[in-house]
N, C-alpha and C positions, 0 to 999 in steps of 0.2 A: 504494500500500500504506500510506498515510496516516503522514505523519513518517518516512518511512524515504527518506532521499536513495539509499542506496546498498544494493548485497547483503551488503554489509561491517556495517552495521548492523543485519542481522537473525540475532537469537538462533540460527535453526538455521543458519543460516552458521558461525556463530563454533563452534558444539558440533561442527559437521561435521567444521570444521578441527582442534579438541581432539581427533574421536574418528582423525580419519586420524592426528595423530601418536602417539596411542593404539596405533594399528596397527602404524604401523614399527617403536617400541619393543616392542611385543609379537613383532612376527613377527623382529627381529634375534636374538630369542632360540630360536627354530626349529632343528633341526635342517638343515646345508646340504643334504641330501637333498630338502628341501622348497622348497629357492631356487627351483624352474620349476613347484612344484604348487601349494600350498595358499600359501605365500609370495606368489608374482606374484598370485594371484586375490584375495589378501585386499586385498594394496594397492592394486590398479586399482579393488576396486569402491570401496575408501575412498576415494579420490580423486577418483573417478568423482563422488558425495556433495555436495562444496561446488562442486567446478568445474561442475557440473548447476546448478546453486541461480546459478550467477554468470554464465551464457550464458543462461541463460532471461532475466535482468533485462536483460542487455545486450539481445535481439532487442525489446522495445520494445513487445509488448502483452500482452494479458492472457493472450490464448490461446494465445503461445506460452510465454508465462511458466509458464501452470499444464500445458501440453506437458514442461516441462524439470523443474519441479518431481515429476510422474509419475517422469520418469525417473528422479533422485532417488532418489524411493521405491524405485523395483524395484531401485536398486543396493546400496541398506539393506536391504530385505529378503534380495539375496544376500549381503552381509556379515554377516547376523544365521547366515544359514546355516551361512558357513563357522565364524564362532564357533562355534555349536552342534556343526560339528564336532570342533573344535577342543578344545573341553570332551568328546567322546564319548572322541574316540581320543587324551585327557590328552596333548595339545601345549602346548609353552609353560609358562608360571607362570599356574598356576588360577586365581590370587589377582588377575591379570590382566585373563585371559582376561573375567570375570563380570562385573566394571564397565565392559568395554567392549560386552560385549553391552547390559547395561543401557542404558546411553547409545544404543548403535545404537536401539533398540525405543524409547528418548524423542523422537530425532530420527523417526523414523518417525512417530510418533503426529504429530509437528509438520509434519513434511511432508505428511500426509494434511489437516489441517485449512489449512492453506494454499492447498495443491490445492482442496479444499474452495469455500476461498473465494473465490479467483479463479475459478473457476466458474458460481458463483452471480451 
């Protein structure tokens, strides 16, 4: 991936890891009725996110690189979800909520062109 020794040093790693504790901070403010719903699912996929992005590097080629990088993706896209539901059915602080979806959908844009490129 040209200059990049590690997964630690790639951009959507480090945003990954800002948007998952983005997360926990958001979702400790949840109502506890939500601890086993919207709670569990928002965390696992944020986490899902960079730990994706740092087992594809460790398995050692391209193909499976851009395999875990996909995944990734689909776990962004379900995090973008539950944001979006989160802003429907006014969970949490709004004010929150909107800059971590934004970030979700930058990380995606970056995981797509990555995927992208290991591909190619």
């Amino acid at each position: 991936m040209g200059g990049v020794e590690s997964y630690r040093d790639l951009i959507v790693w480090q945003k990954s890891m800002d948007l998952a504790a983005q997360i926990y901070a958001l979702t400790s403010e949840f109502p506890k009725t939500e601890e086993y719903r919207l709670t569990s699912q928002m965390t696992r996929a944020a986490i899902s996110i960079p730990a994706n992005i740092a087992e594809g590097n460790a398995r050692g080629s391209r193909k499976d690189y851009a395999r875990f990088f996909a995944i990734a993706r689909g776990s962004t896209a379900e995090l973008s979800t539950f944001l979006m539901l989160a802003i429907r059915i006014k969970l949490g602080d709004q004010d929150n909520v909107r800059p971590a979806l934004g970030l979700c959908e930058e990380i995606g844009r970056m995981l797509t062109a990555l995927h992208n490129r290991l591909k190619s």
